[in-house]
N, C-alpha and C positions, 0 to 999 in steps of 0.2 A: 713147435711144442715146447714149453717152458715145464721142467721138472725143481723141485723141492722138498730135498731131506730133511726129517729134523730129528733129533733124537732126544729124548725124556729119561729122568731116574729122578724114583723118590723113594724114599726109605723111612722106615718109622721105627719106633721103639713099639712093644707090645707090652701087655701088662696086661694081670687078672680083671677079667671084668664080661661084658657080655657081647652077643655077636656086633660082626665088623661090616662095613659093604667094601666091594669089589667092583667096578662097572657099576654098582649102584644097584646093585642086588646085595641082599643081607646074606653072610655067611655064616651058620651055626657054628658057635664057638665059645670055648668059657675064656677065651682069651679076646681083647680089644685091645684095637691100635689108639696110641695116645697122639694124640694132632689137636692142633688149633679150631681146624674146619673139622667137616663131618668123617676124615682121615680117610676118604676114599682114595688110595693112592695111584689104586690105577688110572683114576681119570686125571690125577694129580701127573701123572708120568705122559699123559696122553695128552693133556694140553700140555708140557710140555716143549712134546714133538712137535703139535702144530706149531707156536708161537718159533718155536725153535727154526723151521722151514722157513716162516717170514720174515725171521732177522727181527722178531720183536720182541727179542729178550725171554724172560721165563717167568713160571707165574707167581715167584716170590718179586718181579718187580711191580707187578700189577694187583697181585692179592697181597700184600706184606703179613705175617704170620702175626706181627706184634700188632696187628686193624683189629680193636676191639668189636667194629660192627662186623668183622667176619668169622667170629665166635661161633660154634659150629656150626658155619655155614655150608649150605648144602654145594657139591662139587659141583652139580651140574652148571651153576653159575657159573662159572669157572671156564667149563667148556662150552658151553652156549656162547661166551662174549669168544672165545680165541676162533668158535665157528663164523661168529659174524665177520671179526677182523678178516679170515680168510677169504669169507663170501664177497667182503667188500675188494679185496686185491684181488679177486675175480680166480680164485682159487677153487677147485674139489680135492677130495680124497679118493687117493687112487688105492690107496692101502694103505694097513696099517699092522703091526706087528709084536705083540706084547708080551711081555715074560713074566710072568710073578713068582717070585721067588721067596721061599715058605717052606720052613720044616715042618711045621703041622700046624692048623688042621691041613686034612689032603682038604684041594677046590677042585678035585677034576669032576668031580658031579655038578659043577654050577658051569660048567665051560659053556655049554649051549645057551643057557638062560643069558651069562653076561653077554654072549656074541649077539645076542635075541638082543638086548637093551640095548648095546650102542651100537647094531644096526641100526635102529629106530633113531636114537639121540643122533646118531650123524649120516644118516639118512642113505646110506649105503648097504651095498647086498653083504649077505653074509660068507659069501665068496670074498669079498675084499680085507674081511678082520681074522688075522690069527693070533687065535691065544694059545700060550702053553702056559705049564706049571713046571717049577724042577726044586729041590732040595738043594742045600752044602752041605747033605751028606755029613752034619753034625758038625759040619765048621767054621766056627766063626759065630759071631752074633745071631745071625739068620739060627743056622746051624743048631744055637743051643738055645733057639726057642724065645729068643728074647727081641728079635723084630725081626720086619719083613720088606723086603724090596719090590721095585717094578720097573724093569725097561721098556720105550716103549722104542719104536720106529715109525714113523710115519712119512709116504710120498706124497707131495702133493702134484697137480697138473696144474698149468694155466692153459684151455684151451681156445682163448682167445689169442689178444696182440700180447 
């Protein structure tokens, strides 16, 4: 059995504006993250962990932020190609583990829908994906409202050769 860590963090600045996605769900908010792509950052943090696992770099070497054609492009691109990459080195996801880190708005009313979505996007049970949420408690950048983070973790398996 061949195993495979990888760990992800993205982080944004926020600013007045309207809602943001999460997993690729929209979250009600008068505030929006400012990003180059659609500034989904979870899945920004989640590929990642993958790419991170396979030793194939992260995904500013593969999406560079300054790619005019990736002007807010939608994340799932993102995570679709580091799924392939994985499919092809004959990888799955054995779990995955994520934190978003956020003084407000609260996201714990979306937790099931996001874990609902990238079930589906990575084609695993909802047993294998944990999300939480947590606050700095007013410290820091996060803290005082002005961006937002995401760790993620992710195993992979090879159960082949």
């Amino acid at each position: 059995m061949n195993l495979r860590i990888g760990n992800g963090i993205d982080v944004h600045k926020l600013s007045p504006g309207e809602d943001f996605l999460l997993g690729g769900i929209k979250i009600k908010s008068s505030i929006g993250i400012l990003a180059h792509s659609d500034g989904d950052i979870l899945i920004h943090a989640l590929v990642d962990s993958i790419l991170g696992a396979l030793s194939l770099g992260d995904i500013g070497t593969h999406f560079p932020s300054d790619d005019l054609e990736l002007k807010d492009a939608n994340s799932t691109t993102f995570l679709n190609f580091s799924l392939k990459k994985m499919e092809k080195m004959g990888y799955r996801i054995l779990n995955t583990d994520l934190t978003i880190i956020l003084q407000s708005p609260s996201v714990k009313k979306y937790n099931h829908e996001i874990r609902c979505n990238l079930s589906k996007i990575l084609n695993i049970g909802l047993d294998q994906i944990s999300l939480k949420a947590t606050t700095t408690d007013k410290l820091g950048f996060i803290g005082q409202k002005e961006g937002i983070g995401v760790l993620a973790t992710t195993l992979l398996i090879c159960d082949g050769n």
